[in-house]
Biotite code that builds the C-alpha atoms (Angstrom):
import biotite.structure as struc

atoms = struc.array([
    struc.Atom([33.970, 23.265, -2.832], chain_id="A", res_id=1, res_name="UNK", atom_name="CA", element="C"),
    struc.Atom([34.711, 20.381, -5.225], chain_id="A", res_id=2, res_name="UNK", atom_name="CA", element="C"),
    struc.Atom([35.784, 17.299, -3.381], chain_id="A", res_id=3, res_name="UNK", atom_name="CA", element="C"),
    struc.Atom([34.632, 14.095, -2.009], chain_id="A", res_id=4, res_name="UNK", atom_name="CA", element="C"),
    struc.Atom([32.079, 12.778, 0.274], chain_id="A", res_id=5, res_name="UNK", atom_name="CA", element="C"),
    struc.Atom([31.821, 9.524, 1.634], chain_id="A", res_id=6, res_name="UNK", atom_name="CA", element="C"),
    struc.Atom([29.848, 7.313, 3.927], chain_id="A", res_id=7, res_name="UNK", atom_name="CA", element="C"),
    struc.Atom([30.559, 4.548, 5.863], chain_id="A", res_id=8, res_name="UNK", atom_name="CA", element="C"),
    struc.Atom([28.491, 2.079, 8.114], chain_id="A", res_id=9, res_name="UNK", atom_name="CA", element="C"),
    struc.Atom([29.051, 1.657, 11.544], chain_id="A", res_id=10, res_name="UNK", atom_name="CA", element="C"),
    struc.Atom([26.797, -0.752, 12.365], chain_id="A", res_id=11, res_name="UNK", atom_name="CA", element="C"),
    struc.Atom([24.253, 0.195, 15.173], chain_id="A", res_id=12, res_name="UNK", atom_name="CA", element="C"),
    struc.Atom([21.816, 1.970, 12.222], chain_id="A", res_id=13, res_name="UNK", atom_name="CA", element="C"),
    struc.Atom([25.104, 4.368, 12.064], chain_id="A", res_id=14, res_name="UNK", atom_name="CA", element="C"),
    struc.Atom([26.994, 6.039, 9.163], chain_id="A", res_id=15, res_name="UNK", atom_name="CA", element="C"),
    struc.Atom([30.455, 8.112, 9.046], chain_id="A", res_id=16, res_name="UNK", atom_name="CA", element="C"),
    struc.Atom([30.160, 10.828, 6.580], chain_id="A", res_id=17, res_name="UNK", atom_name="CA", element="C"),
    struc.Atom([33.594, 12.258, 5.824], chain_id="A", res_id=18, res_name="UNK", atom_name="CA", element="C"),
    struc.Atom([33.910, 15.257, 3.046], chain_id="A", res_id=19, res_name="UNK", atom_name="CA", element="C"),
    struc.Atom([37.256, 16.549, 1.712], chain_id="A", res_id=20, res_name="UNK", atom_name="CA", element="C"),
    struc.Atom([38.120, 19.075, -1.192], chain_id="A", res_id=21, res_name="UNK", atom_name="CA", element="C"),
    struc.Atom([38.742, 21.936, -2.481], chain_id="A", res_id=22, res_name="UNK", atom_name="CA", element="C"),
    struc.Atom([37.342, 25.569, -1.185], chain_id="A", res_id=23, res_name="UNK", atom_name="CA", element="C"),
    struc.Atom([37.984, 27.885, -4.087], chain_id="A", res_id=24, res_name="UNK", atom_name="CA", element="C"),
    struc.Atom([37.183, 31.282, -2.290], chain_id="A", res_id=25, res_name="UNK", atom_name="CA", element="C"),
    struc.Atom([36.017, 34.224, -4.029], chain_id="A", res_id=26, res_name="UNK", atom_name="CA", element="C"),
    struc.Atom([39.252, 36.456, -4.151], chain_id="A", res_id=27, res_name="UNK", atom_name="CA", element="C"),
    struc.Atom([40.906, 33.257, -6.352], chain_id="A", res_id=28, res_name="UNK", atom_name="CA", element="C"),
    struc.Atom([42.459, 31.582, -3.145], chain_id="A", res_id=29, res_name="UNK", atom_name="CA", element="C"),
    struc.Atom([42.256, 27.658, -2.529], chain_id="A", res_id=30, res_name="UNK", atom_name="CA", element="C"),
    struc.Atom([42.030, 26.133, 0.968], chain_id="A", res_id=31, res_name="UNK", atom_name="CA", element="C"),
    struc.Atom([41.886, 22.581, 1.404], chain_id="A", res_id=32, res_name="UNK", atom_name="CA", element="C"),
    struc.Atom([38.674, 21.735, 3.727], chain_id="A", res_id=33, res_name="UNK", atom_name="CA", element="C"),
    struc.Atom([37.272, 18.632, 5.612], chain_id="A", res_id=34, res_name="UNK", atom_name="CA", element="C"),
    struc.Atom([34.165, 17.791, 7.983], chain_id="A", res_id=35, res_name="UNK", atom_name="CA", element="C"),
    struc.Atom([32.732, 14.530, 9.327], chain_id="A", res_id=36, res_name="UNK", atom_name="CA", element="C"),
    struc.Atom([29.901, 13.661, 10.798], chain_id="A", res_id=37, res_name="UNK", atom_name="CA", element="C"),
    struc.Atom([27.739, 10.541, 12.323], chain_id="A", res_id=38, res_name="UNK", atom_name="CA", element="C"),
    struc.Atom([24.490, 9.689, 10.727], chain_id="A", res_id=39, res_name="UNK", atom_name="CA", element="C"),
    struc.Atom([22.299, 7.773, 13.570], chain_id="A", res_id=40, res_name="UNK", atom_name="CA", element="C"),
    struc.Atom([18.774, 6.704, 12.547], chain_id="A", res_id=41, res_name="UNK", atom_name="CA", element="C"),
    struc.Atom([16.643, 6.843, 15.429], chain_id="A", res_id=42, res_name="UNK", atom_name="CA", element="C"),
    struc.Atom([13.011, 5.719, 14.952], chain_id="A", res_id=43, res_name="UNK", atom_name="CA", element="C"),
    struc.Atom([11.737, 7.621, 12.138], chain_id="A", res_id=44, res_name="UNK", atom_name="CA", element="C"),
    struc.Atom([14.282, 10.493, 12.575], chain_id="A", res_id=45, res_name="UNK", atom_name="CA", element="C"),
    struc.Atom([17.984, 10.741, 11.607], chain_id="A", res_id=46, res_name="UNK", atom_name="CA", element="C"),
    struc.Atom([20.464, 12.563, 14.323], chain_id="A", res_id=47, res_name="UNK", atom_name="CA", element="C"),
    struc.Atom([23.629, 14.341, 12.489], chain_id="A", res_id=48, res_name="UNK", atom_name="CA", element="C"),
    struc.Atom([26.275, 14.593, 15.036], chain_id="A", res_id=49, res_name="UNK", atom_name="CA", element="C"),
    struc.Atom([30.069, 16.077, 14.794], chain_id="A", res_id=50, res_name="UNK", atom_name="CA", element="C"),
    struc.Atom([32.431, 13.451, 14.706], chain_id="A", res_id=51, res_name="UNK", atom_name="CA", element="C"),
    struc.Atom([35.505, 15.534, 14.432], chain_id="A", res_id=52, res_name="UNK", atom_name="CA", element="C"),
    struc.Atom([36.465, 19.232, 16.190], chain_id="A", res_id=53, res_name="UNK", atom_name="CA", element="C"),
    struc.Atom([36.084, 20.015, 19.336], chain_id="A", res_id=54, res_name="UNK", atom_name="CA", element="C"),
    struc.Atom([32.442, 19.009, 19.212], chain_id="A", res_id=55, res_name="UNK", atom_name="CA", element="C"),
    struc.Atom([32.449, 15.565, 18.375], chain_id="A", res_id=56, res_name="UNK", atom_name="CA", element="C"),
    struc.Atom([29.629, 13.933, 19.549], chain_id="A", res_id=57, res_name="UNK", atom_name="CA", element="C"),
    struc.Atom([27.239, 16.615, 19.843], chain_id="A", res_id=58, res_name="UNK", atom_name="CA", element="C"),
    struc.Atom([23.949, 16.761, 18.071], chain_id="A", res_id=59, res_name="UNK", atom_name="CA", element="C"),
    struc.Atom([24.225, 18.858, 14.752], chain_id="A", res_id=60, res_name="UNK", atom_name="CA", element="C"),
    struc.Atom([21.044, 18.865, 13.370], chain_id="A", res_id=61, res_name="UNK", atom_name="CA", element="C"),
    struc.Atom([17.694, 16.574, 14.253], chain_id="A", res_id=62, res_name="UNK", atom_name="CA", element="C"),
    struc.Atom([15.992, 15.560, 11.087], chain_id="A", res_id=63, res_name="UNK", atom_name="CA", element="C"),
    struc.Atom([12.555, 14.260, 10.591], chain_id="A", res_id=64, res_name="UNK", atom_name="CA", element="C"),
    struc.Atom([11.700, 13.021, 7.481], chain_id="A", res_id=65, res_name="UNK", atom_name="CA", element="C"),
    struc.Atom([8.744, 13.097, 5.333], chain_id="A", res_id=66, res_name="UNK", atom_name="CA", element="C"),
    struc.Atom([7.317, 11.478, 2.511], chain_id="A", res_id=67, res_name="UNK", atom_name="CA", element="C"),
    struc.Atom([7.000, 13.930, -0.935], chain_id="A", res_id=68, res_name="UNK", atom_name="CA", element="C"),
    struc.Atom([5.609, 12.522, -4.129], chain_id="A", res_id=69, res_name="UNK", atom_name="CA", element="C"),
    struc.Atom([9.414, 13.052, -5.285], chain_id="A", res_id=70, res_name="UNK", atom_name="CA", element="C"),
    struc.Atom([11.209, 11.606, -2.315], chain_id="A", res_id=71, res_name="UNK", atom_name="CA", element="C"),
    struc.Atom([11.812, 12.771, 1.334], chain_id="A", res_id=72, res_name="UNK", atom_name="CA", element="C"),
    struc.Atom([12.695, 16.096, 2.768], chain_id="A", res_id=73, res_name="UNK", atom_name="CA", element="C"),
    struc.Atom([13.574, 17.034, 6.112], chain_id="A", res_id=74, res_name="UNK", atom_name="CA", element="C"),
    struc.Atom([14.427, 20.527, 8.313], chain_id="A", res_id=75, res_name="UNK", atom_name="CA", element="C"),
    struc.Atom([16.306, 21.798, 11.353], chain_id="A", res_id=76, res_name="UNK", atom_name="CA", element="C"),
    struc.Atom([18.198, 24.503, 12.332], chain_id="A", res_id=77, res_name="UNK", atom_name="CA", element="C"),
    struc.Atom([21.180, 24.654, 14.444], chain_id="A", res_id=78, res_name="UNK", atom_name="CA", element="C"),
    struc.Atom([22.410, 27.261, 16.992], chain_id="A", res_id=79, res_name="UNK", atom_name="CA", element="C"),
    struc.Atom([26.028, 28.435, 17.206], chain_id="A", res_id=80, res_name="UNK", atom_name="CA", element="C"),
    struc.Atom([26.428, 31.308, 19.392], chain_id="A", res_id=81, res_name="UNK", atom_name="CA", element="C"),
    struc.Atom([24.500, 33.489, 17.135], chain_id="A", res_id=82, res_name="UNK", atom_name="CA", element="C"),
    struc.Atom([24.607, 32.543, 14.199], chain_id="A", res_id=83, res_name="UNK", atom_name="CA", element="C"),
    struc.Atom([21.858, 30.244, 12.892], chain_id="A", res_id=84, res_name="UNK", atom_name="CA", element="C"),
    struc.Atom([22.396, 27.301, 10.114], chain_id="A", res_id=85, res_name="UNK", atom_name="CA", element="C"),
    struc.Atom([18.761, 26.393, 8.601], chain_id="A", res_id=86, res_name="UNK", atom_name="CA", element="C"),
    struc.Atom([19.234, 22.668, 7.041], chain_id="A", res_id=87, res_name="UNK", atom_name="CA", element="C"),
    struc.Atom([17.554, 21.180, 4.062], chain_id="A", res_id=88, res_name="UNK", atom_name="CA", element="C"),
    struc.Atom([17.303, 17.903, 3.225], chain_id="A", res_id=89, res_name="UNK", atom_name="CA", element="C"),
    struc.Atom([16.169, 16.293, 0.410], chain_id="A", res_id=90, res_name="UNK", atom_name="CA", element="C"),
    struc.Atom([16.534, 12.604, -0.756], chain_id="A", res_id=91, res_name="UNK", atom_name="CA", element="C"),
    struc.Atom([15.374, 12.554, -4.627], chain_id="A", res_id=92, res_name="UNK", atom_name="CA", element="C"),
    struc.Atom([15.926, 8.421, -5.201], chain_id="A", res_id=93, res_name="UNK", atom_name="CA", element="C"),
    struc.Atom([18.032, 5.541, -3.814], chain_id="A", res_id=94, res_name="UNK", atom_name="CA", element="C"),
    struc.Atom([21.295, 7.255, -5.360], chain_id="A", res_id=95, res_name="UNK", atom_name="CA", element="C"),
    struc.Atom([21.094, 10.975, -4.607], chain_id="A", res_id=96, res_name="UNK", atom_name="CA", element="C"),
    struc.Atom([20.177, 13.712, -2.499], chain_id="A", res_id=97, res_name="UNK", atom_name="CA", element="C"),
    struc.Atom([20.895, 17.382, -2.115], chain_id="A", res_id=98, res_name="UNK", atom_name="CA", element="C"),
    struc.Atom([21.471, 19.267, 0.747], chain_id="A", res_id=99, res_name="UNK", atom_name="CA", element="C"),
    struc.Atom([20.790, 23.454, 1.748], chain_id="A", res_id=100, res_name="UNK", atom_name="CA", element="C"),
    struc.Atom([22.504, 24.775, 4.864], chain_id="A", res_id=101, res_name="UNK", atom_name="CA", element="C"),
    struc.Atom([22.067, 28.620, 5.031], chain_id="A", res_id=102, res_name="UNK", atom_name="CA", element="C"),
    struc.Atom([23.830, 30.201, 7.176], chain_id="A", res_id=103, res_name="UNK", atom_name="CA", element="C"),
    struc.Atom([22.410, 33.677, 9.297], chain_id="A", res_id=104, res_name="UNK", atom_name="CA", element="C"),
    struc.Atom([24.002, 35.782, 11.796], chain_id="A", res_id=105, res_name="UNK", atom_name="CA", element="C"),
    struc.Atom([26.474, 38.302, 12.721], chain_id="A", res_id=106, res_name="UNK", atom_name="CA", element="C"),
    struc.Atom([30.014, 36.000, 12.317], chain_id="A", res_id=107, res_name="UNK", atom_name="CA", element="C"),
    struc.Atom([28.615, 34.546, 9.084], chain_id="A", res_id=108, res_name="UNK", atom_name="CA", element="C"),
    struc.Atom([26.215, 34.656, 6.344], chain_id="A", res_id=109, res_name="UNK", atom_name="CA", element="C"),
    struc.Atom([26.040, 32.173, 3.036], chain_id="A", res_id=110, res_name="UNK", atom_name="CA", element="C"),
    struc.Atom([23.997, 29.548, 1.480], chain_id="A", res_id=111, res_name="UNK", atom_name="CA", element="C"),
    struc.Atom([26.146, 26.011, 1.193], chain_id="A", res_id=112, res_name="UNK", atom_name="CA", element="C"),
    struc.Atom([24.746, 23.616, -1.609], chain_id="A", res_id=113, res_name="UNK", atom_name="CA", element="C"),
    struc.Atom([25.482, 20.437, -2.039], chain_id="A", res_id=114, res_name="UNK", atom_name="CA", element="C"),
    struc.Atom([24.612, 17.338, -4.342], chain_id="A", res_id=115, res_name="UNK", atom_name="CA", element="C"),
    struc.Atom([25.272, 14.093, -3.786], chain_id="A", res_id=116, res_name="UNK", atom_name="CA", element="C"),
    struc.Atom([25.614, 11.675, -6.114], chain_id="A", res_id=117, res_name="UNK", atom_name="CA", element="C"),
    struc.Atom([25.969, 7.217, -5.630], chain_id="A", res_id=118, res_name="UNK", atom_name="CA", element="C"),
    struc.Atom([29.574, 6.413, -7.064], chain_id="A", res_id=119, res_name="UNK", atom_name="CA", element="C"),
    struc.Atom([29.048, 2.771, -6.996], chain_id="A", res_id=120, res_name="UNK", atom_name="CA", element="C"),
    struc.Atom([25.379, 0.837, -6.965], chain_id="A", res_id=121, res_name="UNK", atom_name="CA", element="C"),
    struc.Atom([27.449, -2.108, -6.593], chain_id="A", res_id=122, res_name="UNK", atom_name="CA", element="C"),
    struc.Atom([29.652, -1.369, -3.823], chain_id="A", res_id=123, res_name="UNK", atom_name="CA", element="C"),
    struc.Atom([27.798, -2.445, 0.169], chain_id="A", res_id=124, res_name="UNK", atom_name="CA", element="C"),
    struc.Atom([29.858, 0.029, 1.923], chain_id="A", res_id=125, res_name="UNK", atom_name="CA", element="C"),
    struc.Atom([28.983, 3.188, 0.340], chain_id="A", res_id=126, res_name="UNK", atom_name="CA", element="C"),
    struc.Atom([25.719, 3.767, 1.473], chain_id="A", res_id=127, res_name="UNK", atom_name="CA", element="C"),
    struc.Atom([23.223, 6.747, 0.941], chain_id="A", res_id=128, res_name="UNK", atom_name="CA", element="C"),
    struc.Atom([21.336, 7.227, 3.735], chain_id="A", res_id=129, res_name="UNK", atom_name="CA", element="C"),
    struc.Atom([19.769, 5.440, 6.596], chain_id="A", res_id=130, res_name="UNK", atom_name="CA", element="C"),
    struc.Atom([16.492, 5.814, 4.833], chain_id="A", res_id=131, res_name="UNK", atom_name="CA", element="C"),
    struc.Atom([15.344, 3.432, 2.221], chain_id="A", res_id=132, res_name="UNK", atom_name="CA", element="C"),
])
């Protein structure tokens, strides 16, 4: 997918992440394709909730963060019926991170990689990541 990803504060040690683009499938076709979530930091974790679909609100993925001599990483996997997404996190500096969410089971099965780059240094309301 080629698109863009942005977040937003909320206050309350909150961000809206909202992701639009382009999903350039492998037969040629295009679909356009969209996703939010809510970022909450909570203690020393971060909870990733839906915040659109018919599970808004509901906990996504749980991640707990640690400290690497490159940045931070963190794991979790979700359940969705039976097919399992196993999340990777990894925050590289103040302005980027990548993600891995691989996805196992009988309905579906692919690896989704992302990388996220800072747009603006300069701009307060797009933030990174309730981690500094």
């Amino acid at each position: 997918m080629i698109g863009d990803a942005d977040f937003a504060s909320t206050g309350e040690s909150a961000l809206t992440y909202r992701e639009s683009g382009i999903l350039r499938l492998r037969d040629g076709r295009e679909l356009s394709a969209s996703r939010q979530y809510r970022y909450c930091a909570v203690g020393h974790r971060v909870d990733v909730q839906f915040a659109d679909g018919p599970n808004t609100g509901k906990l996504f993925l749980n991640l707990a963060f640690s400290r690497k001599n490159w940045g931070y990483e963190a794991t979790d996997t979700h359940f969705c019926g039976d097919d399992a997404y196993h999340a990777f996190y990894r925050i590289l500096d103040a302005g980027s991170f990548e993600t891995v969410i691989r996805v196992i089971g009988p309905r579906k099965a692919y690896d989704l990689r992302s990388r996220y780059s800072k747009v603006s240094r300069t701009t307060p309301d797009r933030l990174l990541f309730p981690l500094a």
